[in-house]
N, C-alpha and C positions, 0 to 999 in steps of 0.2 A: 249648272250655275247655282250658287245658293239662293235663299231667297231674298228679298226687298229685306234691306238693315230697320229698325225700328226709325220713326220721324221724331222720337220725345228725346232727342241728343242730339248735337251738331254732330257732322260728320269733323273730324280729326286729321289734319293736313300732317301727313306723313312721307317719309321717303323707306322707313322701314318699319318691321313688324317684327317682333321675337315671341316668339309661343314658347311657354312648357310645356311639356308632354302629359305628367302626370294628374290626372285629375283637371286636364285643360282639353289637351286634341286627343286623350285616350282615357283610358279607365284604369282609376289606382285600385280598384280591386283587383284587377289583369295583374298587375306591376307585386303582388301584394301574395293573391292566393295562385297565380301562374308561374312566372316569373323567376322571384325569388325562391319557391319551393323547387323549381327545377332543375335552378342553378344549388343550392344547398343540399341536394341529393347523389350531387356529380363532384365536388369537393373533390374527395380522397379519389376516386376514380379515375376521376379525368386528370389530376396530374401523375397518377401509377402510370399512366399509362401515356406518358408525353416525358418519362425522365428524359433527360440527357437533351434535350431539345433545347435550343436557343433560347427560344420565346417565353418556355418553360423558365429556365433560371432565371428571366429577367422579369416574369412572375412574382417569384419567389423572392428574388430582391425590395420588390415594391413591400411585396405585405411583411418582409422581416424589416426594411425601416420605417411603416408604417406602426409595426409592431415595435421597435425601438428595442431591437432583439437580432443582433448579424447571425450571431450563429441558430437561430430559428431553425429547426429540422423540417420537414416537406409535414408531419404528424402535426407537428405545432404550428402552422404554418391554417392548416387546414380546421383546427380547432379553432383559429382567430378570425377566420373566417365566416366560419359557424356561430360564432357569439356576434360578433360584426352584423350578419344579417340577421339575425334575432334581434337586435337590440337598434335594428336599422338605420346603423352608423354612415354618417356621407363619407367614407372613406374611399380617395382616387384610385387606393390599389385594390377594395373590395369591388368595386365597379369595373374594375379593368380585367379582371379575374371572370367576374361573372360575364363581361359582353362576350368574353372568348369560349365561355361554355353554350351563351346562348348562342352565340353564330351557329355553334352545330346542331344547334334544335331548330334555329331557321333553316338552314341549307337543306335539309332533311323533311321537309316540312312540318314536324311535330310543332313548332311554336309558328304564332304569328301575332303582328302589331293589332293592337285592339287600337282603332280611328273611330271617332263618333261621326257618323252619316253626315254631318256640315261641313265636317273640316274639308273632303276635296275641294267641294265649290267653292268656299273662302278661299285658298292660297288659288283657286283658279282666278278669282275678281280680284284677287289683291293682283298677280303680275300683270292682268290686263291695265290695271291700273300705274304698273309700274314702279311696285311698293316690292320693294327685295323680301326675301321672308325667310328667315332663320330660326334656331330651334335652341335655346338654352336649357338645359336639364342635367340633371344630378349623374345623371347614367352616364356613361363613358359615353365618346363620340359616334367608338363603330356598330354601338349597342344602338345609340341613337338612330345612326343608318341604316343598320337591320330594321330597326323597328317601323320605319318609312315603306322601307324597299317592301319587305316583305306581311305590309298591311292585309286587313281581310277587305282592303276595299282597293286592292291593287300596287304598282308601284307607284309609290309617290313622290320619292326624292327628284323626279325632274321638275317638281314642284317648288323645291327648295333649294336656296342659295348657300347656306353654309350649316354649322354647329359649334358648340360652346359646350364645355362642360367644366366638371370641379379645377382640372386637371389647364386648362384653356384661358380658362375667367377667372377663376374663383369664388367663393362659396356665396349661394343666392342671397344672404340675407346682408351682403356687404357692398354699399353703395357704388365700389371703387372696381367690383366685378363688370359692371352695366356700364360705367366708363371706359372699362379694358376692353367691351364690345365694341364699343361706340369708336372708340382708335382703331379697331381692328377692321370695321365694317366702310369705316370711311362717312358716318353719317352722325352729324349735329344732335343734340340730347335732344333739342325740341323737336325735331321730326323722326323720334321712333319711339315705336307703344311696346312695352311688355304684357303680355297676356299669361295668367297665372293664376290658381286659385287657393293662392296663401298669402295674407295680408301680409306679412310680415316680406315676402319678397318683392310686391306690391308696394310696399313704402320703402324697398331699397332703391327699388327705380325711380319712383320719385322723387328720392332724394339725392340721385343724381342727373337730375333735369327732363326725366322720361316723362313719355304721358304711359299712364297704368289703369288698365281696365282688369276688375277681376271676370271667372269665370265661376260660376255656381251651379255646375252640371246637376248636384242631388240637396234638393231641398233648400231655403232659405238659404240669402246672404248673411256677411259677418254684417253688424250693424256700425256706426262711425267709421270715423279714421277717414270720411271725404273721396272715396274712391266710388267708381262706377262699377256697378254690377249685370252683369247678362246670363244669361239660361245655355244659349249657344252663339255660334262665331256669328251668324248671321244677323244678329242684333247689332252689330257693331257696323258704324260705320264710316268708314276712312275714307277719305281722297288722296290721290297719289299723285306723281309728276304727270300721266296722262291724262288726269281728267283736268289737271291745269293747261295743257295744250290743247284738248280738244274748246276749253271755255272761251281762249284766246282766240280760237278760228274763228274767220268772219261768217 
């Protein structure tokens, strides 16, 4: 279990929880100097060698009208991708591209999900408490699930109730994404928190009725803008549907 949340904050009556990934329950340098270079290396390769494949053209469809280019050759294709993660474009088809090259560096074991040591115990106190816990992120869905499943702190997605991505929701910094969650999860703006460490997606959630807690894993918080800041999960502290039954026992 994690440890005791800090006492200088009210605890936060919730029925959900949504984390980012990046630079929240894992490390953006992982995502950054691992990740992205591994996928950017496999490019040309990995679809030489997936022609004719299903999955493969429906690929290549994504990033030729993402690229706004139909006749896009598999060369040009792979070039747009290349510039895309240089330039670390949120685009749904470079993300859909790369979770299908990462799956085979999880399944293999060369890759694995960077978890910062808090996060198990957190989503373990939150379902004790009764608080669903889902995952918003920029990364495709099943890149999301590899990234859980196949953690260096184990498997964690029986942790976890669902995922959200570009592709799902739509893009972090638009208020009406965290609303599409909020329809899709089944739960009221005022009882779910987003967990994040970019102000700016931070005040999309609150500005669509979220409570928003930043994360500040390396060095100082942003300063304004009225948001709460923490070091790790275990600062935070939420009450859930159980701990409102266990108060009501006599």
């Amino acid at each position: 279990m994690s440890a005791a949340p800090r006492v200088d904050a009210p605890a936060l009556r919730v029925d959900a929880v949504v984390v980012d990934i990046e630079g929240t329950v894992g490390s953006a340098s992982h995502v950054r100097q691992v990740l992205f270079p591994y996928a950017r290396a496999r490019y040309a390769s990995w679809f030489a060698a997936r022609r004719g494949r299903a999955r493969t053209a429906e690929l290549l469809d994504l990033v030729r009208a993402a690229a706004a280019d139909p006749a896009l050759a598999e060369a040009g294709a792979v070039a747009a991708l290349t510039a895309w993660t240089d330039a670390d474009v949120k685009s749904p088809a470079l993300k859909a591209v790369q979770a299908a090259i990462w799956a085979d560096g999880y399944a293999d074991g060369t890759l694995t999900g960077h978890v910062y040591e808090d996060v198990p115990g957190a989503l373990e106190d939150w379902a004790a408490a009764g608080i669903a816990r889902y995952v918003y992120s920029s990364g495709a869905r099943p890149a999301q699930r590899d990234w859980f499943r196949h953690s260096g702190r184990g498997d964690l997605t029986p942790l976890l109730d669902g995922y959200f991505d570009l592709d799902s929701a739509g893009g972090k910094h638009d208020p009406d994404s965290y609303r599409a969650i909020g329809r899709a999860i089944g739960v009221p703006p005022g009882r779910t928190v987003f967990l994040s460490d970019l102000p700016g997606e931070l005040a999309a959630a609150t500005a669509a009725g979220w409570h928003a807690v930043g994360v500040a894993r390396d060095g100082a918080p942003p300063t304004g803008g009225g948001l709460r800041w923490v070091a790790t999960l275990a600062e935070i502290a939420l009450r859930g549907p159980a701990d409102d039954r266990k108060a009501d026992q006599p």
